[in-house]
Phi, psi and omega in degrees: 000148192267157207315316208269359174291306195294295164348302159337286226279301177314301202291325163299320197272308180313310155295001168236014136313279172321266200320325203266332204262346166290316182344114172272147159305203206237352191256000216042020192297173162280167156249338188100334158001122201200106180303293169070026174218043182290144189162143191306328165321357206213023155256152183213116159250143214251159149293349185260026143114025150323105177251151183220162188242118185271180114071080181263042194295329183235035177293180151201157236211150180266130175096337219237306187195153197211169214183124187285095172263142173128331161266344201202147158241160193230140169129179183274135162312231214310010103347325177268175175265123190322334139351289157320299197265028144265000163091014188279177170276137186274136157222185187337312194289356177279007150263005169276331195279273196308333152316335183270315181305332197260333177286320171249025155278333153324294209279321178259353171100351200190135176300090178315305189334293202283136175234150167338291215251137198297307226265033164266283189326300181273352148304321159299302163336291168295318212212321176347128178285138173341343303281176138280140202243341188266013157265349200263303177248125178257017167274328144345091179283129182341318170302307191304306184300321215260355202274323189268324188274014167288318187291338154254044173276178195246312182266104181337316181339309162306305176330167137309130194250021180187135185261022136307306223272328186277352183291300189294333182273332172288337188268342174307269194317338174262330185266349193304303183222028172217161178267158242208158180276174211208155195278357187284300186349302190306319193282319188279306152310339146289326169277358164291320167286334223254324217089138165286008182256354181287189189280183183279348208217143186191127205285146171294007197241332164292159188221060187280144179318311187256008185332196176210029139085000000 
């Protein structure tokens, strides 16, 4: 997929990151909002370059839904955040780490993680040493690179501490000193891979000879 398409795309699910992770009561509580299952299935790209962040089926939300973390993990094995496959309690940023997973799964065609065996993926999650992804790919520029290894650090601390903070830096990288993709941009390359006969809509996760993985 070309670099500044994938980028796109990440920075859209960053932005519907932002809106769920702000979200307020009718009280003006925080809610607290935790997706915790980011991953290309619960991503839709519309044809006219839409992107929406799907399927908030196990998130959780305070007052709203509750989830034993520390007995159970919720999200896909190579999908998670060290957080996730260490059984700790989760908050927003534990949805910033697989947002890193889904950008360079974009870029390389393929999941580092993922393994045969589920309980492989995530001992890969917790301990794989990192690669340089502009060794993997070598159009992969320095901003970029430093922009996926902030998004995978393993101790939140580091992390992007908001998927506002991951928005504005990926849209700085696409917008900064150049013109930048666009959701029409987006919509003429998914009907380029996809076909004009297809449905309207199509998962980042379909796989067709040329998909986009």
């Amino acid at each position: 997929m070309p670099i500044d398409i994938a980028a796109f795309i990440v920075s859209r699910i960053a932005r519907g990151l932002t809106y769920a992770h702000q979200k307020r009561d009718s009280e003006g509580r925080l809610l607290g909002i935790v997706h915790r299952d980011i991953g290309p299935k619960n991503v839709m790209i519309a044809y006219e370059g839409d992107v929406k962040l799907t399927d908030f089926g196990i998130a959780k939300a305070l007052d709203l839904m509750y989830n034993e973390e520390g007995k159970v993990i919720a999200g896909k094995d190579e999908y998670l955040s060290p957080e996730q496959a260490s059984y700790a309690v989760t908050d927003a940023r534990a949805d910033l780490f697989p947002l890193g997973i889904v950008l360079t799964e974009l870029l390389l065609g393929r999941n580092i993680f993922r393994a045969t065996d589920r309980a492989q993926s995530r001992r890969n999650i917790l301990s794989m040493p990192i690669p340089q992804f502009s060794k993997l790919r070598p159009d992969i520029d320095p901003k970029l690179e430093a922009i996926i290894q902030k998004a995978f650090q393993r101790d939140r601390e580091k992390r992007h501490q908001s998927a506002y903070e991951v928005l504005n830096e990926l849209e700085m990288y696409l917008y900064s000193d150049r013109y930048g993709p666009t959701n029409e941009k987006l919509g003429v390359y998914l009907k380029e891979i996809m076909g004009h006969d297809e449905p309207i809509a199509a998962s980042l996760s379909s796989r067709p000879p040329t998909a986009i993985s």
